[in-house]
C-alpha positions in Angstrom: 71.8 -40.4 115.8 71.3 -39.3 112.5 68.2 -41.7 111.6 66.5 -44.7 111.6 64.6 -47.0 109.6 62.0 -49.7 111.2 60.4 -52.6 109.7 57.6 -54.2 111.3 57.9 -57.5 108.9 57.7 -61.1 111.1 60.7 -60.1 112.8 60.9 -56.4 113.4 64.4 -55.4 112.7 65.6 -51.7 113.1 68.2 -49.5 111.5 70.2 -46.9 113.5 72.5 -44.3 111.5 74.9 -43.1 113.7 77.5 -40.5 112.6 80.3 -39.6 115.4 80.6 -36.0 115.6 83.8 -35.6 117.9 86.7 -37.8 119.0 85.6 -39.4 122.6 87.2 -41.9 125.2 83.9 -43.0 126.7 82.6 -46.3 125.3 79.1 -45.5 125.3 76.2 -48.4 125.3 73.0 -48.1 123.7 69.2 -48.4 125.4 66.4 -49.1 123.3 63.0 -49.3 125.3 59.7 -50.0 124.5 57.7 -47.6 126.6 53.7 -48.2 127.7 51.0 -45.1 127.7 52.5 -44.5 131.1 56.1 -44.3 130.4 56.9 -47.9 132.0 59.2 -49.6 130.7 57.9 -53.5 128.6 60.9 -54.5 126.7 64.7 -53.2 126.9 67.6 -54.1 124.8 71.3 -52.6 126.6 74.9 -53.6 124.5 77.9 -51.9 123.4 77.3 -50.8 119.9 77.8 -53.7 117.1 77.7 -55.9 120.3 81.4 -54.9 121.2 82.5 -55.6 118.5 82.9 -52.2 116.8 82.9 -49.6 120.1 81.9 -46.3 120.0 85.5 -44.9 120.6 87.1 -46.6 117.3 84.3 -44.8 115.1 85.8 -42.6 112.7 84.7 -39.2 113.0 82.1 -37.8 110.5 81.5 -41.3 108.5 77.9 -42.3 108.9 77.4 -45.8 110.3 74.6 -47.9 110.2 73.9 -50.8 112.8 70.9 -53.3 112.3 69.1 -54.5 115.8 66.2 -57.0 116.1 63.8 -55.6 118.1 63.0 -58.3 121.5 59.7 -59.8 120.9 57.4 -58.9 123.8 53.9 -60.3 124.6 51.9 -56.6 125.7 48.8 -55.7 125.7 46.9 -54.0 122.9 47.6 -50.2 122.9 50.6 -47.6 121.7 54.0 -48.3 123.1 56.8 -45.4 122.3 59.9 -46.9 120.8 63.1 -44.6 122.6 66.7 -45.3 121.9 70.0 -43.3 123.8 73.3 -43.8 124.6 74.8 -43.6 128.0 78.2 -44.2 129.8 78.2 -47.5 131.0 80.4 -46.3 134.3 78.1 -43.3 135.2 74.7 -44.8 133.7 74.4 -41.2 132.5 72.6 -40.9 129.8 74.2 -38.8 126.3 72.0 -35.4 126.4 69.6 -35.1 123.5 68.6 -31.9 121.0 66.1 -30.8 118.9 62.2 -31.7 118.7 62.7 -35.2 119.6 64.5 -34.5 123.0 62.0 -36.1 125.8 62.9 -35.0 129.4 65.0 -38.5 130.0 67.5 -37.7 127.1 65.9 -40.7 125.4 64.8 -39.8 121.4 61.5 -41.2 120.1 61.8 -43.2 117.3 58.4 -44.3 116.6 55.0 -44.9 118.3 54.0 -48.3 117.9 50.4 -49.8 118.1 50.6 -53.2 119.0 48.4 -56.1 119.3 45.2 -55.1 117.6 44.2 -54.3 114.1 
């Protein structure tokens, strides 16, 4: 994951750039969360990349590729929810390991924390 970009218009849609470093045979899925104050999951979204359409193992190498989700609407509670997204092999359930100063002990990156339902 090289980035993101989030808007939090009507319909909160979400931008992940995604450049494949190496040549793989594992068709890896993505996991976005939304995550409560105590680390429960309150929404989950789980698909192929592109929604199958586009798998992980016929990315080109190097090429940066961005993929548009719409976030599920949830009803929650006021508070702060962390947004998380990872991939994982779909066989194993294993989750891709994560680097650098957004790693979180589950291999999940945080994209954003979200305060939602109040003003």
């Amino acid at each position: 994951l090289e980035g993101y970009q989030l808007s939090t218009d009507s319909v909160p849609q979400l931008t992940l750039f995604w450049r494949k470093l190496s040549a793989d045979t594992v068709d890896y899925k993505i996991t976005l969360r939304l995550l409560d104050a105590q680390g429960g999951v309150t929404a989950q979204y789980d698909d192929q990349p592109y929604l199958g359409f586009f798998p992980f193992t016929a990315w080109p190498v190097g090429v940066l590729l961005p993929e548009d989700l719409n976030l599920p609407s949830v009803d929650t509670p006021p508070g702060e929810y962390s947004l998380v997204v990872g991939l994982y092999d779909p066989q194993t359930l294993e989750l891709l390991e994560t680097d650098g100063a957004t790693r979180r002990n589950d291999d999940l990156v945080l994209l954003e924390v979200l305060r939602l339902g109040g003003h």
